[in-house]
Residue frames relative to the residue before (quaternion, step in Angstrom):
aa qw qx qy qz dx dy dz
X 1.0000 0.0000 0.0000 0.0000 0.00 0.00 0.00
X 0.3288 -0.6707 0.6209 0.2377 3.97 -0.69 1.01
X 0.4525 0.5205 -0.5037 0.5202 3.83 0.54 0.51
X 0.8363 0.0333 -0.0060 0.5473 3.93 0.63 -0.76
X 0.3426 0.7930 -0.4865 0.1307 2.60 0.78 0.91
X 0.7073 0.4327 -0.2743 0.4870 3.38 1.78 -0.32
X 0.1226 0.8088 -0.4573 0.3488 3.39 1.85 0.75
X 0.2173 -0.7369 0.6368 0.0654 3.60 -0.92 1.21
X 0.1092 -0.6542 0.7469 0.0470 4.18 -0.51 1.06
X 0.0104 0.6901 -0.7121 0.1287 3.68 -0.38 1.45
X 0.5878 -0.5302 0.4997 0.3518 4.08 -1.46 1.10
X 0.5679 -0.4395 0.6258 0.3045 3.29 -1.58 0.34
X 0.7464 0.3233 -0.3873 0.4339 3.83 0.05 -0.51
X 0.7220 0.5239 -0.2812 0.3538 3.60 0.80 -0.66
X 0.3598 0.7771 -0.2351 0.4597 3.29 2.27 0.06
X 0.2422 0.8768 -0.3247 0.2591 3.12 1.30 0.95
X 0.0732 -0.7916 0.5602 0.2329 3.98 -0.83 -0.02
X 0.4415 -0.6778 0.5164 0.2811 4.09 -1.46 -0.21
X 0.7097 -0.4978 0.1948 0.4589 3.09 -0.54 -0.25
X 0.4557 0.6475 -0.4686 0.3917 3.42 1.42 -0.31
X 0.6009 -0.5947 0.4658 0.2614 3.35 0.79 -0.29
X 0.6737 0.3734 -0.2022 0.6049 4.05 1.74 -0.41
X 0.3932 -0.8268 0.3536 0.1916 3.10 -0.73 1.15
X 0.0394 -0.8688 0.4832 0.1003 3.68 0.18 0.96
X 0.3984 0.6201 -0.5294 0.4201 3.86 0.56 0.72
X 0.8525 0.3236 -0.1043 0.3970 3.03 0.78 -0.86
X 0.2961 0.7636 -0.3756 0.4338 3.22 1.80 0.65
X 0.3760 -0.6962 0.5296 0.3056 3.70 -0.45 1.20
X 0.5144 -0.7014 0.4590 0.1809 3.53 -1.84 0.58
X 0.5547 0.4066 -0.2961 0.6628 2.94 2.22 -0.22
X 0.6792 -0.4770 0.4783 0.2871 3.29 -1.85 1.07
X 0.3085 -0.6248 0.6359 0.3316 4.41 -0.32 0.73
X 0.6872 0.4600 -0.3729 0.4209 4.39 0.84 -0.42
X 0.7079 0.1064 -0.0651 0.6952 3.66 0.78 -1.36
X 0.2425 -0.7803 0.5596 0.1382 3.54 -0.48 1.23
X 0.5880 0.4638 -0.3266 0.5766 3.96 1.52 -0.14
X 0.7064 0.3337 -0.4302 0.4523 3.51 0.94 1.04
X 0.6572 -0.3937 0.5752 0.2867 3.41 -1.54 0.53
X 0.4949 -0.5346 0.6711 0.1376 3.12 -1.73 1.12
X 0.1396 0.7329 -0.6583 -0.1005 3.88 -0.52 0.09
X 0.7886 0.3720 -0.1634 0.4616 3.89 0.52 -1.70
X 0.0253 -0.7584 0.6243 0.1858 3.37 -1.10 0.16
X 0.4607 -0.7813 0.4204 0.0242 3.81 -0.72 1.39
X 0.0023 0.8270 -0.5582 -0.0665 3.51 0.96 1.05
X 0.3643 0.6563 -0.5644 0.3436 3.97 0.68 0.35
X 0.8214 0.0478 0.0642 0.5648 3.05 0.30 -1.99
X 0.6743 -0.6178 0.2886 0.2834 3.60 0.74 1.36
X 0.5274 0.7802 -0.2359 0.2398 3.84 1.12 0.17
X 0.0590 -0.7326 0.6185 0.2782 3.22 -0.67 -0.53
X 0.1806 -0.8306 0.5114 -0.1263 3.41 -1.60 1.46
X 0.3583 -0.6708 0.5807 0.2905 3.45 -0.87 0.81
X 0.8944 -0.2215 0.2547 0.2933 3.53 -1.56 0.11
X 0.7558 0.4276 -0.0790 0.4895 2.52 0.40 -2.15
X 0.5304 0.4771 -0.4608 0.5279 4.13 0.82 -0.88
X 0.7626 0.4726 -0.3499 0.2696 3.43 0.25 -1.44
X 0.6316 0.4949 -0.4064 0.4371 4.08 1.07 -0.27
X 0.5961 0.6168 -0.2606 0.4430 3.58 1.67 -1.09
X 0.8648 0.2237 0.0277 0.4487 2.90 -0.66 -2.05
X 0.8047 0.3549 -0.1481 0.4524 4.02 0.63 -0.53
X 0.4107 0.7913 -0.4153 0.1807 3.92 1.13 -0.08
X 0.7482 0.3471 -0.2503 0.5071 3.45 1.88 -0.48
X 0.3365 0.7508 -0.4729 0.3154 3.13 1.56 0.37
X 0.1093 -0.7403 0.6317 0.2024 4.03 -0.90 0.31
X 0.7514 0.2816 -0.4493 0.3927 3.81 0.30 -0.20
X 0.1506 0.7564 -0.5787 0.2651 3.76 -0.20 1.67
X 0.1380 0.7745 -0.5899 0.1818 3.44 -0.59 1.20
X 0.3243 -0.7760 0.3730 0.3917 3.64 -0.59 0.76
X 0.7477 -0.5616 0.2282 0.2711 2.99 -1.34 0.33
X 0.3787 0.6061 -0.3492 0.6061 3.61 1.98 0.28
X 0.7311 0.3171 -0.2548 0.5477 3.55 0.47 -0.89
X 0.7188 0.3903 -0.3945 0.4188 3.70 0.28 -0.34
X 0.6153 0.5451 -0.3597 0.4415 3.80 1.48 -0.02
X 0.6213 0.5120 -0.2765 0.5248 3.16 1.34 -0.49
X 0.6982 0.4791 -0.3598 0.3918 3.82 0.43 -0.26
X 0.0263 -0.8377 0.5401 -0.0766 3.22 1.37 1.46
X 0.6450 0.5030 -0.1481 0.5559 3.91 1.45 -1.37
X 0.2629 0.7926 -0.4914 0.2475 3.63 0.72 0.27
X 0.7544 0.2294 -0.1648 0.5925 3.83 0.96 -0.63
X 0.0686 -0.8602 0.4979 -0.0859 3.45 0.98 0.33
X 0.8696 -0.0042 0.0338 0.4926 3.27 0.35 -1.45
X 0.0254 0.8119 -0.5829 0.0203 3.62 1.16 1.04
X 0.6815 0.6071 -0.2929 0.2850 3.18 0.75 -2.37
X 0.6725 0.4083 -0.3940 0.4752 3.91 0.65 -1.52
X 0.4237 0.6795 -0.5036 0.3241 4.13 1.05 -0.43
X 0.8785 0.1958 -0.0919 0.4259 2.72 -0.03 -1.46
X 0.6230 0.5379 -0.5284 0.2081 3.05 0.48 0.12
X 0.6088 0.4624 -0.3692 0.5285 3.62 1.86 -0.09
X 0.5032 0.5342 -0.4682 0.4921 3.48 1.24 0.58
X 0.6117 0.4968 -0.2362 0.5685 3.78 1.05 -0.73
X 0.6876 0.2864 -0.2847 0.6035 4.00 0.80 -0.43
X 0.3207 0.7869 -0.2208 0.4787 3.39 1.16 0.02
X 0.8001 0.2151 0.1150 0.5481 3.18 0.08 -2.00
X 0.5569 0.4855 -0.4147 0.5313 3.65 1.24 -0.30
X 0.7878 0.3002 -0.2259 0.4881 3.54 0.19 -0.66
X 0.3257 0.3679 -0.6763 0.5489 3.97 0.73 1.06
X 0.7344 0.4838 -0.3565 0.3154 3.41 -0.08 -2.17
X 0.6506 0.5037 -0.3056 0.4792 4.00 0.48 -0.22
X 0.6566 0.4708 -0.2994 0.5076 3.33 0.95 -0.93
X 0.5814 0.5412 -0.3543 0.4935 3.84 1.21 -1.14
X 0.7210 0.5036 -0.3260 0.3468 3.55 0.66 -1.24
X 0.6781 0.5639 -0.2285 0.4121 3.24 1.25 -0.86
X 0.5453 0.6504 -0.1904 0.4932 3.37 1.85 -0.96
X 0.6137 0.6229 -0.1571 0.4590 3.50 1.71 -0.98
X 0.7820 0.2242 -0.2601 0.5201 3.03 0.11 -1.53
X 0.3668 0.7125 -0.4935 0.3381 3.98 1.03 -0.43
X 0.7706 0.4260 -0.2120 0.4240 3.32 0.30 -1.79
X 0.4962 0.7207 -0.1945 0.4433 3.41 1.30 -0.95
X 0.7147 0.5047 -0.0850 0.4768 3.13 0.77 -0.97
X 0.8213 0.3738 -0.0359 0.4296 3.02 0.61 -1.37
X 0.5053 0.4346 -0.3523 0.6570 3.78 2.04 -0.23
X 0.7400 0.3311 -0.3847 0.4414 3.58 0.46 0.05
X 0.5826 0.4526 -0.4605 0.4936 3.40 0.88 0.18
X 0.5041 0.5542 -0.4531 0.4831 3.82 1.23 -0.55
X 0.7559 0.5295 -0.1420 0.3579 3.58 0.52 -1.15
X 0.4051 0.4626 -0.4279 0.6624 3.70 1.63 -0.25
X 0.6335 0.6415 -0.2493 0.3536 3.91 0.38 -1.41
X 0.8138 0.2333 -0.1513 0.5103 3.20 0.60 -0.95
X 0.4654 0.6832 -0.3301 0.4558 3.65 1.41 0.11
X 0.6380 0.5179 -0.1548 0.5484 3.15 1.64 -1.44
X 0.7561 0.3213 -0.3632 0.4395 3.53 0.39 -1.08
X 0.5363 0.5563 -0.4434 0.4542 3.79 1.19 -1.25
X 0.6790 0.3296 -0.3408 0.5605 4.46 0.39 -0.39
X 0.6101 0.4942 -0.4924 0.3756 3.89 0.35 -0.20
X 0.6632 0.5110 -0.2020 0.5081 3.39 0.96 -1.75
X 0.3765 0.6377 -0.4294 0.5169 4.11 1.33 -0.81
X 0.8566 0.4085 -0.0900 0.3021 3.56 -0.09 -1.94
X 0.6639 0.5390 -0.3250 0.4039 3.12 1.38 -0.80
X 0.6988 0.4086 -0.3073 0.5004 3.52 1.20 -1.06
X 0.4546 0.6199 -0.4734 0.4300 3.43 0.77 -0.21
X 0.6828 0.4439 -0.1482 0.5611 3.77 1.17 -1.49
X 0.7965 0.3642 -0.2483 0.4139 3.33 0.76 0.03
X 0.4190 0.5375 -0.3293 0.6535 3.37 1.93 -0.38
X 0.8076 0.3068 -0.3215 0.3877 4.25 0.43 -0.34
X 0.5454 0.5257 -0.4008 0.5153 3.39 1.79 0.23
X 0.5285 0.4136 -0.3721 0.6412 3.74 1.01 -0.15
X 0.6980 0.4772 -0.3378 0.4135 3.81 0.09 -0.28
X 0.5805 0.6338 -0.1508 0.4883 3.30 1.64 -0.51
X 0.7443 0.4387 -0.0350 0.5023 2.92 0.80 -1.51
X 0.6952 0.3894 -0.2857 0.5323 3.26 0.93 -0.88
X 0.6115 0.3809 -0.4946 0.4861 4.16 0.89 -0.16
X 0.5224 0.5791 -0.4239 0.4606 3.77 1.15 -0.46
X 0.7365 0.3733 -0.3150 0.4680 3.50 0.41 -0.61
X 0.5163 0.6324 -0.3811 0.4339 3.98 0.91 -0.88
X 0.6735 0.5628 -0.2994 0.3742 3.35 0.95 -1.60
X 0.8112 0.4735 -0.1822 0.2907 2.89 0.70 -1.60
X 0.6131 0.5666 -0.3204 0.4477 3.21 1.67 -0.36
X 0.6265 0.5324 -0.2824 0.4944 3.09 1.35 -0.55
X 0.7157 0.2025 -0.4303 0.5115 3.55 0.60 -0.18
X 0.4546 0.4746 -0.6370 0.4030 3.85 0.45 0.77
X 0.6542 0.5040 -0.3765 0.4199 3.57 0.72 -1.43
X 0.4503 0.6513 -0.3385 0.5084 3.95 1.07 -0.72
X 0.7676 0.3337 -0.1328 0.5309 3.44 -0.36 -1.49
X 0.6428 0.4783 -0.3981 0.4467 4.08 0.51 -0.39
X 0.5370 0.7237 -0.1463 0.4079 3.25 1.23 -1.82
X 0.8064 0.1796 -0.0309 0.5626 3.87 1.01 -1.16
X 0.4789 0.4871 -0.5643 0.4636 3.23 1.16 0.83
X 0.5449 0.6152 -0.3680 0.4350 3.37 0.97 -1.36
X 0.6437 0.6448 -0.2220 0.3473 3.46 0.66 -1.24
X 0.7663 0.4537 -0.0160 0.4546 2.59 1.01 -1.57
X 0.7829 0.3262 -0.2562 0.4636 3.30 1.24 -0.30
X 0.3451 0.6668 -0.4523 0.4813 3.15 2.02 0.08
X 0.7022 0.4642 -0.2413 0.4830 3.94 0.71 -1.23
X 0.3916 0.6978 -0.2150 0.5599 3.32 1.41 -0.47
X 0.7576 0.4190 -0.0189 0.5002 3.84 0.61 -1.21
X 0.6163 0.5646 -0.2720 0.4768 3.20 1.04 -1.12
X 0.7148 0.5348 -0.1557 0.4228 3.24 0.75 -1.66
Protein backbone atom coordinates (compact mmCIF):
# COMPACT_ATOMS: atom_id res chain seq x y z
CA UNK A 1 0.00 0.00 0.00
CA UNK A 2 1.74 3.63 -1.01
CA UNK A 3 -0.09 4.89 2.20
CA UNK A 4 2.60 2.67 4.27
CA UNK A 5 4.70 2.40 2.34
CA UNK A 6 7.32 4.26 4.43
CA UNK A 7 5.90 2.39 7.59
CA UNK A 8 8.84 0.87 9.66
CA UNK A 9 7.62 -3.04 11.10
CA UNK A 10 10.60 -2.91 13.74
CA UNK A 11 10.79 -6.58 16.29
CA UNK A 12 9.32 -6.30 19.64
CA UNK A 13 12.75 -7.07 21.25
CA UNK A 14 14.57 -4.42 19.34
CA UNK A 15 11.76 -1.94 20.74
CA UNK A 16 14.13 -0.52 22.90
CA UNK A 17 14.87 3.12 24.55
CA UNK A 18 18.40 5.11 26.14
CA UNK A 19 18.67 7.00 28.64
CA UNK A 20 17.29 10.13 27.18
CA UNK A 21 14.29 8.56 27.87
CA UNK A 22 13.01 8.65 23.63
CA UNK A 23 12.95 5.71 21.93
CA UNK A 24 15.26 5.86 18.91
CA UNK A 25 15.15 2.11 17.61
CA UNK A 26 12.05 2.53 16.77
CA UNK A 27 12.33 5.75 14.88
CA UNK A 28 11.24 5.31 11.15
CA UNK A 29 14.15 5.72 8.40
CA UNK A 30 11.80 7.58 6.26
CA UNK A 31 11.00 11.34 7.05
CA UNK A 32 6.76 10.85 8.42
CA UNK A 33 6.88 14.64 6.02
CA UNK A 34 9.04 13.64 2.83
CA UNK A 35 8.47 9.91 2.97
CA UNK A 36 11.34 9.69 -0.15
CA UNK A 37 13.78 10.85 2.48
CA UNK A 38 15.98 9.31 5.13
CA UNK A 39 15.67 10.14 8.76
CA UNK A 40 19.19 11.65 9.55
CA UNK A 41 18.45 14.46 12.69
CA UNK A 42 16.61 13.72 15.63
CA UNK A 43 14.91 17.01 17.43
CA UNK A 44 14.90 16.45 21.17
CA UNK A 45 12.95 19.99 21.24
CA UNK A 46 9.96 18.78 19.53
CA UNK A 47 10.71 15.01 20.30
CA UNK A 48 11.08 13.85 16.48
CA UNK A 49 12.88 12.52 14.02
CA UNK A 50 13.68 14.51 10.59
CA UNK A 51 14.90 14.37 7.16
CA UNK A 52 17.11 17.27 5.90
CA UNK A 53 14.88 18.95 4.08
CA UNK A 54 12.36 19.21 7.55
CA UNK A 55 15.59 20.06 9.20
CA UNK A 56 16.16 23.55 6.87
CA UNK A 57 12.11 24.10 7.11
CA UNK A 58 10.29 23.07 10.06
CA UNK A 59 13.50 22.80 12.60
CA UNK A 60 16.21 25.65 11.53
CA UNK A 61 15.55 27.44 15.00
CA UNK A 62 15.53 24.45 16.85
CA UNK A 63 18.97 24.11 19.13
CA UNK A 64 18.63 20.62 20.66
CA UNK A 65 19.54 18.70 17.13
CA UNK A 66 21.83 15.80 17.04
CA UNK A 67 21.95 13.12 14.41
CA UNK A 68 20.55 10.19 14.94
CA UNK A 69 24.08 8.06 15.06
CA UNK A 70 25.27 10.36 17.70
CA UNK A 71 22.15 10.35 19.74
CA UNK A 72 22.35 6.29 19.53
CA UNK A 73 25.60 6.20 20.74
CA UNK A 74 25.27 8.28 23.97
CA UNK A 75 24.09 5.05 25.56
CA UNK A 76 26.71 6.62 28.70
CA UNK A 77 25.21 10.02 28.56
CA UNK A 78 24.24 10.08 32.44
CA UNK A 79 27.23 8.35 33.45
CA UNK A 80 27.75 10.39 36.35
CA UNK A 81 24.08 11.44 37.33
CA UNK A 82 24.32 9.29 40.73
CA UNK A 83 27.86 11.29 41.95
CA UNK A 84 25.26 14.45 40.68
CA UNK A 85 23.02 14.12 42.78
CA UNK A 86 24.49 13.05 45.27
CA UNK A 87 26.28 16.69 45.63
CA UNK A 88 22.85 18.01 44.91
CA UNK A 89 21.31 15.84 47.88
CA UNK A 90 24.41 16.94 50.31
CA UNK A 91 23.72 20.11 48.80
CA UNK A 92 20.11 20.41 49.76
CA UNK A 93 20.92 18.89 53.22
CA UNK A 94 23.07 21.61 54.20
CA UNK A 95 20.46 24.63 52.94
CA UNK A 96 17.66 22.45 54.87
CA UNK A 97 20.06 22.81 58.08
CA UNK A 98 20.98 26.20 57.38
CA UNK A 99 16.89 27.00 57.11
CA UNK A 100 16.53 25.01 60.35
CA UNK A 101 19.12 26.92 61.91
CA UNK A 102 17.70 30.26 60.32
CA UNK A 103 14.33 29.14 62.20
CA UNK A 104 14.82 28.27 65.45
CA UNK A 105 17.41 31.49 65.34
CA UNK A 106 14.55 33.78 64.40
CA UNK A 107 12.54 31.87 66.95
CA UNK A 108 14.65 32.64 69.45
CA UNK A 109 15.31 35.91 68.98
CA UNK A 110 11.19 37.05 68.56
CA UNK A 111 10.84 35.58 71.84
CA UNK A 112 13.55 37.23 73.36
CA UNK A 113 12.10 40.59 71.64
CA UNK A 114 8.84 39.66 73.37
CA UNK A 115 10.27 38.96 77.09
CA UNK A 116 11.80 42.71 76.09
CA UNK A 117 8.87 44.25 75.33
CA UNK A 118 6.94 42.62 78.32
CA UNK A 119 9.68 44.17 80.51
CA UNK A 120 9.74 47.63 79.15
CA UNK A 121 5.63 47.52 78.43
CA UNK A 122 5.69 46.63 82.83
CA UNK A 123 8.61 49.16 83.45
CA UNK A 124 6.82 52.10 81.53
CA UNK A 125 3.32 50.28 83.47
CA UNK A 126 5.41 51.15 86.84
CA UNK A 127 6.72 54.27 85.92
CA UNK A 128 3.33 55.98 85.24
CA UNK A 129 1.85 54.29 87.96
CA UNK A 130 5.08 56.17 89.93
CA UNK A 131 4.31 59.11 88.38
CA UNK A 132 0.41 59.10 88.46
CA UNK A 133 1.15 58.88 92.67
CA UNK A 134 3.60 61.82 92.50
CA UNK A 135 0.93 64.09 90.85
CA UNK A 136 -1.57 62.62 93.33
CA UNK A 137 0.74 63.81 96.01
CA UNK A 138 1.42 66.97 95.03
CA UNK A 139 -1.82 67.85 94.05
CA UNK A 140 -3.30 66.71 97.87
CA UNK A 141 -0.07 68.73 98.99
CA UNK A 142 -1.21 71.60 97.18
CA UNK A 143 -5.27 71.17 98.06
CA UNK A 144 -3.99 71.13 101.67
CA UNK A 145 -2.18 73.97 101.40
CA UNK A 146 -4.86 75.85 99.83
CA UNK A 147 -7.10 74.82 102.19
CA UNK A 148 -5.31 75.84 105.14
CA UNK A 149 -4.76 79.33 103.38
CA UNK A 150 -8.52 79.30 102.32
CA UNK A 151 -8.95 78.27 106.32
CA UNK A 152 -6.73 80.97 107.72
CA UNK A 153 -8.56 83.61 105.13
CA UNK A 154 -12.02 82.02 106.06
CA UNK A 155 -11.32 83.21 109.99
CA UNK A 156 -10.07 86.42 109.23
CA UNK A 157 -13.13 87.34 107.25
CA UNK A 158 -14.82 85.92 110.26
CA UNK A 159 -12.94 87.52 112.29
CA UNK A 160 -13.28 90.77 110.92
CA UNK A 161 -16.92 90.31 110.18
CA UNK A 162 -17.21 90.02 114.35
CA UNK A 163 -14.80 92.74 114.24
CA UNK A 164 -17.67 94.96 112.38
CA UNK A 165 -20.39 93.89 114.38
CA UNK A 166 -18.76 95.21 117.45
Amino acid sequence: MKLLSAHAVVDFKEYGSNATGIDLNGISKHCHFHPSKETEIFCFRHRESCCVLCLSTKHRRCTGLKSIEDALSEDNIYEDLPEILGKVKDATIKVQKEKEQHKSDFITKTEIVEEEAAKFTEMTKCNIDNLFKQLKNQLHIFRDEQNTELNVCLRLLEQFDKSLEH
